[in-house]
TORVOZA-906979 format. One line per 2 residues: their letters; for each residue x, y, z of N, C-alpha, C, O. Coordinates in Angstrom, 3 decimals, decimal comma, padded with zeros to 6 digits. Each point is the difference from the previous one (the first is absolute). Example, Ala and Ser with C-alpha at 12.3 -4.5 7.8 and 13.67 -1.06 7.14 Angstrom:
residues 2
as) 013,190 -005,690 007,800 -000,890 001,190 000,000 000,900 001,200 000,000 001,036 -000,019 000,665 | -001,386 001,069 -001,385 000,820 001,190 000,060 -000,770 001,090 000,730 000,509 001,108 000,169
end
This chain:
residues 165
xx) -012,062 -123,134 046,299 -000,397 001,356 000,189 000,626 000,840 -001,116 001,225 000,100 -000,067 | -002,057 000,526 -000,837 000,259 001,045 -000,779 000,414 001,336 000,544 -000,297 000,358 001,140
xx) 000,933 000,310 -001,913 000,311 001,574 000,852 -000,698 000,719 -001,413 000,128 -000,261 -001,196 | -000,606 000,878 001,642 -000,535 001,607 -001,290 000,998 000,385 -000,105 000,955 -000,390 000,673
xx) -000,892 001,707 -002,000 000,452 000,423 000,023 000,343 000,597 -001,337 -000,690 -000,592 -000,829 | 001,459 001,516 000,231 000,344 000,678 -001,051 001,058 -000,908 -000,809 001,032 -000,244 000,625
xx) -001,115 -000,178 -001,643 001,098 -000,890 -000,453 000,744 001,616 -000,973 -000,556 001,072 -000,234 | 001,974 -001,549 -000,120 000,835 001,453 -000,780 -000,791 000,385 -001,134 -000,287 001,179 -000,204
xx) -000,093 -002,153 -000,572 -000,539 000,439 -001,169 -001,141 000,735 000,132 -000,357 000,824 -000,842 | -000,260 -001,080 001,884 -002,000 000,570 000,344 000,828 001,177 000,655 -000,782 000,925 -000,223
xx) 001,723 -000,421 000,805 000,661 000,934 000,970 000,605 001,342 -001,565 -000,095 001,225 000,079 | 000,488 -001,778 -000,932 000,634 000,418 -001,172 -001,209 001,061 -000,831 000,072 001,211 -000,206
xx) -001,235 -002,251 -000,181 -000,905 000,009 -000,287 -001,092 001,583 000,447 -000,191 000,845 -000,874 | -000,328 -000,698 002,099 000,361 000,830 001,016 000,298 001,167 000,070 -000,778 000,918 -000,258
xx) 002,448 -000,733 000,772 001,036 000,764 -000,604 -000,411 000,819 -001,241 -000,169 001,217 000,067 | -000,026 -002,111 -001,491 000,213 000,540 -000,987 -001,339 000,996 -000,697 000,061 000,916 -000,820
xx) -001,323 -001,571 001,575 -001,035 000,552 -000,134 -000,348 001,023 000,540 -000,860 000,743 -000,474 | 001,620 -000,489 001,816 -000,225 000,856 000,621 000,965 001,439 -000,625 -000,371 001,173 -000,048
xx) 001,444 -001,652 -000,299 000,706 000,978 -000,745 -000,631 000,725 -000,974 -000,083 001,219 -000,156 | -000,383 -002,204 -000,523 -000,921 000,507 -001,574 -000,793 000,995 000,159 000,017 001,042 -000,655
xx) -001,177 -001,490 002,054 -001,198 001,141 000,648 000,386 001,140 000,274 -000,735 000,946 -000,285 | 002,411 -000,651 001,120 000,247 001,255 000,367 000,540 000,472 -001,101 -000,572 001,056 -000,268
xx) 001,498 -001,339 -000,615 000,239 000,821 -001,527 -001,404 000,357 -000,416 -000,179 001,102 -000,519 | -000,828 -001,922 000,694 -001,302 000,240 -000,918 -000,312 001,652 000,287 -000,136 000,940 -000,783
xx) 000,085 -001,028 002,340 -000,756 000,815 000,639 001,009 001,162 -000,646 -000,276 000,837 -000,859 | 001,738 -001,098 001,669 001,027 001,317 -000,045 -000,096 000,453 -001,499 000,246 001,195 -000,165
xx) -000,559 -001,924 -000,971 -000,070 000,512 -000,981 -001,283 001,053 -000,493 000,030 000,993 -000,727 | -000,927 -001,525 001,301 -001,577 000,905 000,457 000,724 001,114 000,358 000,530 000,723 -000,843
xx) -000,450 -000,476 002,348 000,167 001,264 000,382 001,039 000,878 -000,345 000,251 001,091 000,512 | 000,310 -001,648 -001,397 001,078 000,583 -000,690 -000,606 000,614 -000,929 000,390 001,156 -000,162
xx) -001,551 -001,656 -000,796 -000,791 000,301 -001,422 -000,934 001,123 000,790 -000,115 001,158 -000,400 | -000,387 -001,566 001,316 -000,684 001,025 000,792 000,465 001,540 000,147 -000,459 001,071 -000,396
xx) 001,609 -001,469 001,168 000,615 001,528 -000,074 000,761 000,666 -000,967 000,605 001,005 000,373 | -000,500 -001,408 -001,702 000,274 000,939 -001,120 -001,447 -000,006 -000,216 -000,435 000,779 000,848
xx) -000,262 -001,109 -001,335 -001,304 000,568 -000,204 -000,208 001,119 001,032 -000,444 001,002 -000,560 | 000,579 -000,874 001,600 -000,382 000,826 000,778 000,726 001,418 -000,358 -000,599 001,063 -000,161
xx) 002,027 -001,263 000,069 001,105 000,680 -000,136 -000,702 000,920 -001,827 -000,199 001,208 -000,128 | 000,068 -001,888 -000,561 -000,335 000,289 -001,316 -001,591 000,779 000,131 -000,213 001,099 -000,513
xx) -000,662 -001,746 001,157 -001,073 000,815 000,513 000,477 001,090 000,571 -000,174 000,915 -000,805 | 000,621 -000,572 001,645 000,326 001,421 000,832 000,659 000,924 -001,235 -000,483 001,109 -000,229
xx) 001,593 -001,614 -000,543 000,408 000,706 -000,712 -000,655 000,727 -001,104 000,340 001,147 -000,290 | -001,422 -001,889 -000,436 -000,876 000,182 -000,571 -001,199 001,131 000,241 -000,549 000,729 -000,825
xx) 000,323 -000,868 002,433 -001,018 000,501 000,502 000,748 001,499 000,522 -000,616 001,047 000,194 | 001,835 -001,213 -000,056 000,539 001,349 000,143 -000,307 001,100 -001,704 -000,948 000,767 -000,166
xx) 001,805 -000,986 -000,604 -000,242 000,322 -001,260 -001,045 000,291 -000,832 000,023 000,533 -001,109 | -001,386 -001,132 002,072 -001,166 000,107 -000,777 -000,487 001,139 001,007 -000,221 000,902 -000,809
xx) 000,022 -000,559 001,619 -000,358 000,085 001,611 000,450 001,795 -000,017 -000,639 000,954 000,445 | 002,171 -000,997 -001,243 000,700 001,289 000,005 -000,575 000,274 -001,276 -000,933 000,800 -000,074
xx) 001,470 -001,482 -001,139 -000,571 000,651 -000,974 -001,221 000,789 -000,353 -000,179 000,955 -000,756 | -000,858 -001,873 001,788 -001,440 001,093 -000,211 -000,332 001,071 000,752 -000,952 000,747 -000,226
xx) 001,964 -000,630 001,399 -000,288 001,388 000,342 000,832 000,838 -000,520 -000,185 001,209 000,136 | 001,325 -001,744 -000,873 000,663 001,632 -000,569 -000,889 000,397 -000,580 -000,413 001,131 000,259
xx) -000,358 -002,125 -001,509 -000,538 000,456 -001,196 -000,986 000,534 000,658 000,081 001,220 -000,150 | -001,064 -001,530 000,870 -000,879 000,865 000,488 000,040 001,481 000,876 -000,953 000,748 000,217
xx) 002,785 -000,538 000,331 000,067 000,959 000,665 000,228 001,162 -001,338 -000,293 001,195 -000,047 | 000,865 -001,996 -000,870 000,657 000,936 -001,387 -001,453 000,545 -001,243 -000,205 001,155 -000,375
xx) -000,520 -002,290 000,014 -000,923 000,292 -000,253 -001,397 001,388 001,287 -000,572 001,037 -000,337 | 000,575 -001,553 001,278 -000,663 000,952 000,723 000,483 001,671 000,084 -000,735 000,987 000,040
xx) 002,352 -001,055 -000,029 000,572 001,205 000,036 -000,174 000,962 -001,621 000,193 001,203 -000,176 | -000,528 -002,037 -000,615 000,128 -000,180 -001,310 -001,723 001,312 -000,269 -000,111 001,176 -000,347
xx) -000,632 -002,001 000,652 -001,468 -000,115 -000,071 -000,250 001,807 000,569 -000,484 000,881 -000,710 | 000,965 -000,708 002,147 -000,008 000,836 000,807 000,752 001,244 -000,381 -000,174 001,066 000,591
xx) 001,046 -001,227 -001,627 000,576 000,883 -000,469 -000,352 001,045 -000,643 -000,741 -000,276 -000,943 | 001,147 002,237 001,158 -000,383 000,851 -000,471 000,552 000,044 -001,650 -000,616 000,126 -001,059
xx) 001,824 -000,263 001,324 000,998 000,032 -000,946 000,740 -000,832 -000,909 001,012 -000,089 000,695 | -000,730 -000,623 -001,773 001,076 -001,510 000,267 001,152 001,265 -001,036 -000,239 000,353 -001,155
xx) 001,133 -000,016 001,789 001,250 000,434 -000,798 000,744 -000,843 -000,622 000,356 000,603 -001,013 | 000,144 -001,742 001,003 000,738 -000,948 -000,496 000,026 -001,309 000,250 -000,044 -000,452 001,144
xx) 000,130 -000,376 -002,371 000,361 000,319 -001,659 -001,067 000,920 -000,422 -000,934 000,378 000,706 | 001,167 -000,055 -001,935 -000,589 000,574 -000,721 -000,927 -000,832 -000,529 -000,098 -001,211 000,202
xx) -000,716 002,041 -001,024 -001,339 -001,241 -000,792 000,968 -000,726 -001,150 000,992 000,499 -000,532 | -001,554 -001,798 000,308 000,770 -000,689 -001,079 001,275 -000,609 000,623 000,790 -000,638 -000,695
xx) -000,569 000,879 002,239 001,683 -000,264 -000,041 000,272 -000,970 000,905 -000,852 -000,106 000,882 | 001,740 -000,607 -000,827 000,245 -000,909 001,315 000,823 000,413 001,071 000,230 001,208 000,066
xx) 000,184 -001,837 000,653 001,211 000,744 001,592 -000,211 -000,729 000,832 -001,022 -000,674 000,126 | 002,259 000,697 000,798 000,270 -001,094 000,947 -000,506 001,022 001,186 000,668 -000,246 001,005
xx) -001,395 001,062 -000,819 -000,269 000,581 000,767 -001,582 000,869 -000,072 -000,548 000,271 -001,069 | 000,132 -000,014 002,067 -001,432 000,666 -000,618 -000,094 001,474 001,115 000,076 -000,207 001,211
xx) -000,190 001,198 -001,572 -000,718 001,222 000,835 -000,993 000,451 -000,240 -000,408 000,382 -001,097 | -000,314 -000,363 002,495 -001,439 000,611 -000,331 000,011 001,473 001,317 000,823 000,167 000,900
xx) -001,870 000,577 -001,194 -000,291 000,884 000,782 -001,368 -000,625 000,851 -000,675 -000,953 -000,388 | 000,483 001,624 001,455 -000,887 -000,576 000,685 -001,163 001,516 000,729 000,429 001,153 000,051
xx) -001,693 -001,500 000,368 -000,525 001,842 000,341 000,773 000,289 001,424 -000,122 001,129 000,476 | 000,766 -001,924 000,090 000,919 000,246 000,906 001,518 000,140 000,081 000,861 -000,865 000,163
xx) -000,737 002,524 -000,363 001,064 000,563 -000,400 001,458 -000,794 000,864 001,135 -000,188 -000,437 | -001,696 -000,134 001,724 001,191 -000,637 000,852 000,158 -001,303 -000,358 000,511 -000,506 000,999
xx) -000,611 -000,145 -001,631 000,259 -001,436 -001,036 000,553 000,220 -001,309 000,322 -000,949 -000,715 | -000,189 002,199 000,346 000,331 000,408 -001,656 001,523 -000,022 000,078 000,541 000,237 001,080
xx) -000,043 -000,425 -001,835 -000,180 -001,398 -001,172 -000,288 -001,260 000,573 000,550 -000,175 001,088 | -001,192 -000,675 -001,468 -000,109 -001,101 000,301 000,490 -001,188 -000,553 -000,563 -000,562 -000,939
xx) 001,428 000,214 001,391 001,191 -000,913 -001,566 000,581 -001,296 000,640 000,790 -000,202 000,922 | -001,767 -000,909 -002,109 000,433 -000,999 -000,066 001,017 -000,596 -000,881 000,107 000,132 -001,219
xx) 000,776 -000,954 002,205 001,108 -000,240 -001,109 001,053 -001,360 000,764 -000,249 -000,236 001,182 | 001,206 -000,478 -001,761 000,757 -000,779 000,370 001,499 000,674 000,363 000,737 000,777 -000,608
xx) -000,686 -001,225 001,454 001,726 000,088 000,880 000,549 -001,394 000,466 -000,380 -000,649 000,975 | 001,633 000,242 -002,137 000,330 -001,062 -000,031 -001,037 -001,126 000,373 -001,038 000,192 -000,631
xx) 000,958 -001,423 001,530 -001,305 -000,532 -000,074 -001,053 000,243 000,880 -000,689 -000,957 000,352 | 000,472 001,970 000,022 -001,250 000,938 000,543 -000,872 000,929 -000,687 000,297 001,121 -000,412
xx) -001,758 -001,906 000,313 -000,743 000,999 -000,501 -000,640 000,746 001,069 -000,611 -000,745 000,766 | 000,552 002,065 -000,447 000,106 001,469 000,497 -001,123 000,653 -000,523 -000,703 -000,066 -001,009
xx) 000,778 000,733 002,061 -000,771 001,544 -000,191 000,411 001,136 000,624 000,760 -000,146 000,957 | -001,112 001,335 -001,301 000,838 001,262 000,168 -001,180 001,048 000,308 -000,432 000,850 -000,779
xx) 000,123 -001,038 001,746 -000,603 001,514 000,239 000,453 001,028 000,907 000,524 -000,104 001,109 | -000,929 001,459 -002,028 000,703 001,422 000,452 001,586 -000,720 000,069 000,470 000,241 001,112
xx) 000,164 -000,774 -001,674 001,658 -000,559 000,481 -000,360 -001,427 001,176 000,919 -000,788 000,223 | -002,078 000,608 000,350 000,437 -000,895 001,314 -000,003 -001,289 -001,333 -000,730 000,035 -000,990
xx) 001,570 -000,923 001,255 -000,065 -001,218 -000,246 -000,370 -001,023 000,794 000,294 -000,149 001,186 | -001,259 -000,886 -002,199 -000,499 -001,268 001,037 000,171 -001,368 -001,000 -000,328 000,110 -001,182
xx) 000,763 -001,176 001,608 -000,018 -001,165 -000,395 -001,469 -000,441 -000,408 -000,827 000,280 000,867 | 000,304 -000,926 -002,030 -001,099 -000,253 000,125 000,208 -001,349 000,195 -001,093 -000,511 -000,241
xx) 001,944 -000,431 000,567 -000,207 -001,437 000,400 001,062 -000,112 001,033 000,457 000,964 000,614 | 000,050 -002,681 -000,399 000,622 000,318 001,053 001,211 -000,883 -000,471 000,360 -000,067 -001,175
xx) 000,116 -000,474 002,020 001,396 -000,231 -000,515 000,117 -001,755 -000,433 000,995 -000,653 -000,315 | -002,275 000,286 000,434 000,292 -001,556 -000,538 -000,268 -000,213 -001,490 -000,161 -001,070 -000,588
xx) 000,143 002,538 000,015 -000,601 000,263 -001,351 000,619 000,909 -000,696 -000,024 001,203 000,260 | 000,813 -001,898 -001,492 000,769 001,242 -000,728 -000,997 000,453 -001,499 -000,862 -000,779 -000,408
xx) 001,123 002,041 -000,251 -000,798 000,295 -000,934 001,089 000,091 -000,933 001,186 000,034 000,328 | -001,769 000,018 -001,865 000,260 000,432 -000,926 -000,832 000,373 -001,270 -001,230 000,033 -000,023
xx) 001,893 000,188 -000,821 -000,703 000,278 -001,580 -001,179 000,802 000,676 -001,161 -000,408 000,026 | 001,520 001,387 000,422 -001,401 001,595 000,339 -000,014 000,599 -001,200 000,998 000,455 -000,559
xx) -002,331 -000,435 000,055 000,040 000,729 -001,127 -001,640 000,529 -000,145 -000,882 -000,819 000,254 | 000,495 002,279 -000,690 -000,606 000,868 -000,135 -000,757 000,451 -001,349 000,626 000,798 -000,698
xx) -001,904 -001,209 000,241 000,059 000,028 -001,753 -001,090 001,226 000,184 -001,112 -000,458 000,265 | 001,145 002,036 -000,345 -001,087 000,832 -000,231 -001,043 -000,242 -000,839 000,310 000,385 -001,128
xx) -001,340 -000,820 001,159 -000,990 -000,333 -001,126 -001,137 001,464 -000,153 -001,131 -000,132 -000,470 | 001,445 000,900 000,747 -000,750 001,044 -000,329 -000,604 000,631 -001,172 000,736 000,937 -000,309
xx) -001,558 -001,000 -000,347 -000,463 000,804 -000,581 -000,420 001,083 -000,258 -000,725 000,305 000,947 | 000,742 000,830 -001,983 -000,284 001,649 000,217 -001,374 -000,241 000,326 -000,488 -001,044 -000,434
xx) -000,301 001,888 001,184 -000,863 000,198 000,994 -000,660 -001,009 000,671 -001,224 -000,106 -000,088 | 002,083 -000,856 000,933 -000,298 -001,183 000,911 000,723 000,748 001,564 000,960 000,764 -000,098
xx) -001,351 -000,986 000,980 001,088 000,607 001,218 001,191 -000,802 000,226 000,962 000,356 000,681 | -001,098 -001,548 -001,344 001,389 -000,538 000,083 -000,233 -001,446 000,387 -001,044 -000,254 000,600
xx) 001,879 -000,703 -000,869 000,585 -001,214 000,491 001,256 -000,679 -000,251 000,945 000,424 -000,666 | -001,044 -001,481 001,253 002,014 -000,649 000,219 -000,362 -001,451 -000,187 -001,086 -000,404 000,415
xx) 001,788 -000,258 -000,911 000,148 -001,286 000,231 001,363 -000,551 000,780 001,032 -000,102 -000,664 | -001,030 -000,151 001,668 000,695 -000,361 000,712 000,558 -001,940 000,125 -000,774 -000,956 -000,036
xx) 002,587 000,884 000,209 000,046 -001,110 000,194 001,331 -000,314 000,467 000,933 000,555 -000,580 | -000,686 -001,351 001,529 000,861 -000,442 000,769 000,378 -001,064 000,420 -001,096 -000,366 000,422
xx) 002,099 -000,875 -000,060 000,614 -000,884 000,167 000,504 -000,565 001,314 000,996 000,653 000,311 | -001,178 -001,307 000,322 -000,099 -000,263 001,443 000,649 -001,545 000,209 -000,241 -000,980 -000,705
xx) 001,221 001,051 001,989 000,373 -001,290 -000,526 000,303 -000,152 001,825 000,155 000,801 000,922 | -000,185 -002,446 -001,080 -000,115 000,080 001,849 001,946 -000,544 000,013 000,710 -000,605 -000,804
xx) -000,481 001,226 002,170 001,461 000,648 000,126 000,508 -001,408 000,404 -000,438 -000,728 000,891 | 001,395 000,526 -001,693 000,260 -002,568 000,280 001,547 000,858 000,411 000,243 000,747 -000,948
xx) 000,793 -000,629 001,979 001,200 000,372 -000,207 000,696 -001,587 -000,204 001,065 -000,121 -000,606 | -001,757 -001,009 001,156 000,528 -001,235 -000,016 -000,587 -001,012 -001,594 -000,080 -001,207 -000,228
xx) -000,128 002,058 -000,329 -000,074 -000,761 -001,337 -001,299 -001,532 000,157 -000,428 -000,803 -000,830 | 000,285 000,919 001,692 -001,746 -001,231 000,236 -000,855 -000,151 -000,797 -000,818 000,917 000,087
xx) 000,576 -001,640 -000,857 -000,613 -000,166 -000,722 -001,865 000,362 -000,011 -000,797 000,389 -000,854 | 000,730 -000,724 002,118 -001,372 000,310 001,018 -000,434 001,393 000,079 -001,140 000,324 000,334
xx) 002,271 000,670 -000,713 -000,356 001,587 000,118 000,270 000,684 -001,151 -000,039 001,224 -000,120 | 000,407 -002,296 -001,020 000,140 000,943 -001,416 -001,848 000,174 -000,174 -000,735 -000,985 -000,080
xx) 000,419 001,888 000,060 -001,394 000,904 -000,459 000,213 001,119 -000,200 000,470 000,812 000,796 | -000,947 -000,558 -002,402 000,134 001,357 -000,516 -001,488 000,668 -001,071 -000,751 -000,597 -000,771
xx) 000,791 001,469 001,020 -001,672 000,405 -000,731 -000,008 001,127 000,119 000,198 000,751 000,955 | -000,551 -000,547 -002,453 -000,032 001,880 -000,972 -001,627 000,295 000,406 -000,789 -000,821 -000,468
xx) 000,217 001,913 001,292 -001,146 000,498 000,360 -000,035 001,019 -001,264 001,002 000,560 -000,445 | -002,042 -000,443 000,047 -000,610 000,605 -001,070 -000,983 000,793 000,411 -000,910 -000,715 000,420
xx) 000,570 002,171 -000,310 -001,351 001,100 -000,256 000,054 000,508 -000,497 000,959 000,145 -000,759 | -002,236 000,715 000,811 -000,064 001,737 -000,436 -000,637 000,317 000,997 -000,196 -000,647 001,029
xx) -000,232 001,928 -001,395 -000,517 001,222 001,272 -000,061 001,027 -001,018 000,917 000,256 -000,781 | -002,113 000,355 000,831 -000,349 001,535 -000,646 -000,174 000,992 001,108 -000,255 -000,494 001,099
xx) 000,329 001,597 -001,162 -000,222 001,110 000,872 -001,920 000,413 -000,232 -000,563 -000,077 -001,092 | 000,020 000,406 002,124 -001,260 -000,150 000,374 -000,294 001,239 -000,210 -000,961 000,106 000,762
x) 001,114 001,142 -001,348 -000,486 000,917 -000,259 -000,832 000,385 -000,576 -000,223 001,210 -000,030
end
């Protein structure tokens, strides 16, 4: 009478394959979730970036007035007048890494806090008898406090905006 059975080496064998499959896998869902991690971060930065530019450009467009910079000039900051005296001044600008807005004095964050800004900068492109335009551009970077490699994403948004008069 024979007995079945697992001899050590077929038992070893086994063991070792089965090990291999779960690293396989654990290494998957590991690749999985920095991709994911790197997606979100990405998708934040892109996600924010286009509505500043579109809230800055629109305010831009809508504008009665643009007081500053001047034509020809650059600035880390931009003021415009608006036909609504209770919004005047209307001023975009950076505060440490917050890009802002200022109307009548109220201040508002234009992003949120998983997103720091920099390099705000303001180029007047105006010409004598044009109503005006700006080229606008800014720096956005998604907020890593743990140094992850998965959340370094950074990207300079580039416009303009003329006033519609």
């Amino acid at each position: 009478m024979t007995k079945k059975g697992f001899t050590l080496v077929e038992l070893l064998v086994y063991i070792a394959l089965t090990a291999i499959l779960f690293l396989l896998v654990a290494t998957l869902i590991f690749a999985i979730l920095r991709a994911q991690a790197r997606n979100r971060a990405v998708a934040e930065v892109e996600s924010q970036g286009v509505q500043i530019m579109n809230q800055i450009a629109q305010s831009i467009r809508n504008a009665a007035v643009l007081n500053s910079p001047a034509a020809g000039t650059t600035a880390a900051s931009l003021s415009i007048n608006t036909d609504s005296a209770g919004n005047n001044p209307t001023i975009f600008s950076l505060n440490g890494n917050t890009l802002q807005i200022s109307e009548n004095g109220a201040v508002t964050a234009l992003h949120n806090n998983l997103i720091t800004a920099s390099a705000l900068s303001f180029k007047n492109l105006t010409r004598s008898g044009t109503p005006g335009s700006v080229a606008i551009q800014f720096t956005l970077t998604y907020y890593n406090p743990g140094a992850r490699v998965e959340y370094n994403y950074t990207k300079t948004f580039y416009g303009a905006a003329g006033l519609r008069q």
